[in-house]
C-alpha positions in Angstrom: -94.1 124.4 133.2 -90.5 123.8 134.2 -87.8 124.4 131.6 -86.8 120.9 131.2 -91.1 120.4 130.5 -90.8 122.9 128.1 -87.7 120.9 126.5 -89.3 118.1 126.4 -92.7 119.7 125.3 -90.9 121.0 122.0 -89.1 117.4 121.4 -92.1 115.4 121.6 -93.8 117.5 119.2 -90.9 116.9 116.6 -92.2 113.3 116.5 -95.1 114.6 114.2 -92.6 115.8 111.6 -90.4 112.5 111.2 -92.0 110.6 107.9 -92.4 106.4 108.8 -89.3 104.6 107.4 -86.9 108.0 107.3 -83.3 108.4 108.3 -83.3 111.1 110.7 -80.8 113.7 111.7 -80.2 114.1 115.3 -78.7 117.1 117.5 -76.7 117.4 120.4 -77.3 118.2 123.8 -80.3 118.5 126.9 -83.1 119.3 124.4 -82.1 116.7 122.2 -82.1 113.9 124.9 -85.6 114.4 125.6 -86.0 114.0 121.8 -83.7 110.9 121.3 -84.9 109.1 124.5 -88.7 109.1 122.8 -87.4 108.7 119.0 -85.6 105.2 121.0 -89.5 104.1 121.4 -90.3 104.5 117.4 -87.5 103.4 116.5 -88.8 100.5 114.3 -90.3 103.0 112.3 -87.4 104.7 111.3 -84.8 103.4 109.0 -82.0 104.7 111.2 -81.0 107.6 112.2 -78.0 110.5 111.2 -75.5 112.0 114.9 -73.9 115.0 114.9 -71.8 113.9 118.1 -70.4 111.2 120.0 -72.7 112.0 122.7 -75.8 111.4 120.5 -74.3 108.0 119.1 -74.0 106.6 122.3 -77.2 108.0 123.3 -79.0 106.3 120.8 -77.0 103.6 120.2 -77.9 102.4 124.2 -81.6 102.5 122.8 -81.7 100.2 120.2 -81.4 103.4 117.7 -79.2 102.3 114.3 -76.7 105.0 113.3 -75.4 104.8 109.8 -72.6 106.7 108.9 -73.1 110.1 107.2 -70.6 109.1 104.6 -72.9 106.7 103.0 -75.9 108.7 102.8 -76.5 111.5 100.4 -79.6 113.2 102.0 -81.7 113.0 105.0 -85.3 114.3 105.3 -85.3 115.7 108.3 -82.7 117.0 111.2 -84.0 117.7 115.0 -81.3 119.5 117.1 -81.5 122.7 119.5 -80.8 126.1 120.0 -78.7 128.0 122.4 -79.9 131.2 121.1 -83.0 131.6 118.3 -84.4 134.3 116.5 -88.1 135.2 114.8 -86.0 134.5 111.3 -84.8 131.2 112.7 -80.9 132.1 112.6 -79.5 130.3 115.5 -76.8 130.3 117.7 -75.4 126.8 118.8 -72.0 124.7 119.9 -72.7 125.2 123.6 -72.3 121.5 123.7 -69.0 121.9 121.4 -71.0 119.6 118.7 -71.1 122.8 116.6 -69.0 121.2 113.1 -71.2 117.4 113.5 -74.0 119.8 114.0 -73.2 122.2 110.4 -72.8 119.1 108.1 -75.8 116.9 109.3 -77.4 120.5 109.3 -76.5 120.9 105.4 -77.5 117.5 104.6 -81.3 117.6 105.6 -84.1 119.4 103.7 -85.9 120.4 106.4 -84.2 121.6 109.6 -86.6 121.7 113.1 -85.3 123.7 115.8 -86.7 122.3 119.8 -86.3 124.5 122.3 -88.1 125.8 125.2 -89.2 129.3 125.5 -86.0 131.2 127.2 -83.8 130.9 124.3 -86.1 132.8 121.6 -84.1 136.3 121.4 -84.7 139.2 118.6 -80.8 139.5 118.2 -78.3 136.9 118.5 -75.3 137.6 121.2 -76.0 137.1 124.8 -75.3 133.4 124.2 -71.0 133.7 123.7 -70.6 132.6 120.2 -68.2 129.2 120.1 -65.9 128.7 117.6 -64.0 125.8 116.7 -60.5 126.3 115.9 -57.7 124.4 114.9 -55.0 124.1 117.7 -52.6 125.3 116.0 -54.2 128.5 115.4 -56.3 129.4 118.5 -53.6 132.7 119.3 -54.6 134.0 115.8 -58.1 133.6 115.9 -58.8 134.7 119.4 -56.9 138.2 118.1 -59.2 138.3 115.0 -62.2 137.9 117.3 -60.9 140.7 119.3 -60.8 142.5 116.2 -64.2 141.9 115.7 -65.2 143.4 118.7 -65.7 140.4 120.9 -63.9 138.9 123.7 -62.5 135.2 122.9 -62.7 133.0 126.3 -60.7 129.0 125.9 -63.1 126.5 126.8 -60.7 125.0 129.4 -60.7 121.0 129.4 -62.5 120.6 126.2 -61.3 118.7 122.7 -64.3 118.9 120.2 -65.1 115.4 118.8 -62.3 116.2 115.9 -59.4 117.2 118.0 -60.4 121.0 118.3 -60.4 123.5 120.4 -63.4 126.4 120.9 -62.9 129.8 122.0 -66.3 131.2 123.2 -66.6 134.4 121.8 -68.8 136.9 124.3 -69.5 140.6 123.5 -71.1 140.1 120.3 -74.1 141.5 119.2 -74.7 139.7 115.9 -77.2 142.5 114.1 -76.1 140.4 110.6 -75.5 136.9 111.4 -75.4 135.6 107.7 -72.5 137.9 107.0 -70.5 137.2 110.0 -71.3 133.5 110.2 -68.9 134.0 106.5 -66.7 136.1 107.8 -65.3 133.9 110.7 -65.3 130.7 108.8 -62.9 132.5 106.3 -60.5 132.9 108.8 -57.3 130.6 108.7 -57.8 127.7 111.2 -61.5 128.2 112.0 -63.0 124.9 111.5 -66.4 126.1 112.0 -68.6 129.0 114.2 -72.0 128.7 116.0 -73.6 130.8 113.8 -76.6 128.7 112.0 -77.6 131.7 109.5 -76.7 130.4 106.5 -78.4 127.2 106.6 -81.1 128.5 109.2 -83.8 126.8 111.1 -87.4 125.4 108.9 -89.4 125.4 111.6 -89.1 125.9 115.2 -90.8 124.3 117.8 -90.8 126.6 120.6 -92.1 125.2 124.2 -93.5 127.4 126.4 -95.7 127.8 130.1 -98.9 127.5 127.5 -98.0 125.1 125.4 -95.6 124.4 121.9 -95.5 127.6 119.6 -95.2 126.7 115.8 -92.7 129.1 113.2 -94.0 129.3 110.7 -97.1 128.2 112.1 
């Protein structure tokens, strides 16, 4: 199998875990298409759906898909987004779409979070991926030092403006041995919007595609 039918693979099987008449959280980026572009044919079985980007919106929106505004829902059953980087305990790394703060809060609203992703991106410690963070403007100097302090080397994404205004430094040289501690430790510095660390809020269950078929953590 190809990568992209290994994407696809993984989203197809996140079908199974959407409950008839839900509203349903939806990712960002080339994982999440294939997920979104077969979610658009069961889409009168779903109550509407939760994006995490512009991208998404318009994605959906084009299929028929209604998008309600996460301000007027309290909870969502389930969220299907993707991985850059994923490990056996389901701490991710993601943003590589810049999405990475639309991605957190749907994230935190849904009780159970399913990872998609085909089988290159499974990794036993976070890091080769560069780690984005969104910053503040304002404050991108001063957080690119404090990255450097943290051992890693902060690159501008050149010709990007995250879907709030944002800019993201991509942060490579990081091997993240503790990714729930330093997923904290970035966010509490001044003008971080968010980081690509998914630790804290981890994946449920991740849906793994692979040359044999979709792999199951837990199973």
């Amino acid at each position: 199998m190809t990568s992209d039918e290994m994407k696809e693979a993984a989203a197809l099987a996140a079908l199974d875990c959407i409950p008839d008449g839900a509203i349903v959280g939806v990712g960002t980026g080339s994982t999440v298409n294939f997920f979104i572009d077969a979610l658009g044919g069961m889409r009168s079985r779903i109550a509407g759906a939760l994006s995490s980007s512009r991208a998404s919106t318009e994605r959906m929106t084009r299929l028929g898909i209604t998008v309600l505004d996460l301000n007027s829902v309290e909870s969502i059953p389930v969220y299907v987004d993707g991985a850059d980087e994923v490990t056996p305990q389901l701490h991710m790394i993601k943003g590589g779409g810049g999405a990475l703060t639309g991605e957190k809060i749907v994230a935190a609203m849904s009780r159970t979070f399913v990872c998609i992703a085909d089988e290159g991106k499974k990794k036993e410690v976070l890091g080769a991926f560069p780690l984005p963070v969104e910053v503040i403007p304002l404050a991108r100097a001063h957080v690119a030092r404090e990255m450097v302090a943290l051992g890693g080397r902060p690159v501008l994404r050149e010709g990007f403006v995250s879907d709030y205004g944002n800019v993201i430094l991509d942060v490579h040289g990081l091997r993240i041995a503790d990714p729930v501690e330093l997923e904290g430790r970035i966010n509490q510095i001044a003008g971080v919007v968010t980081n690509g660390i998914f630790a804290r809020r981890p994946a449920d269950l991740l849906l793994l595609g692979t040359r044999t078929g979709v792999v199951r953590t837990p199973a």
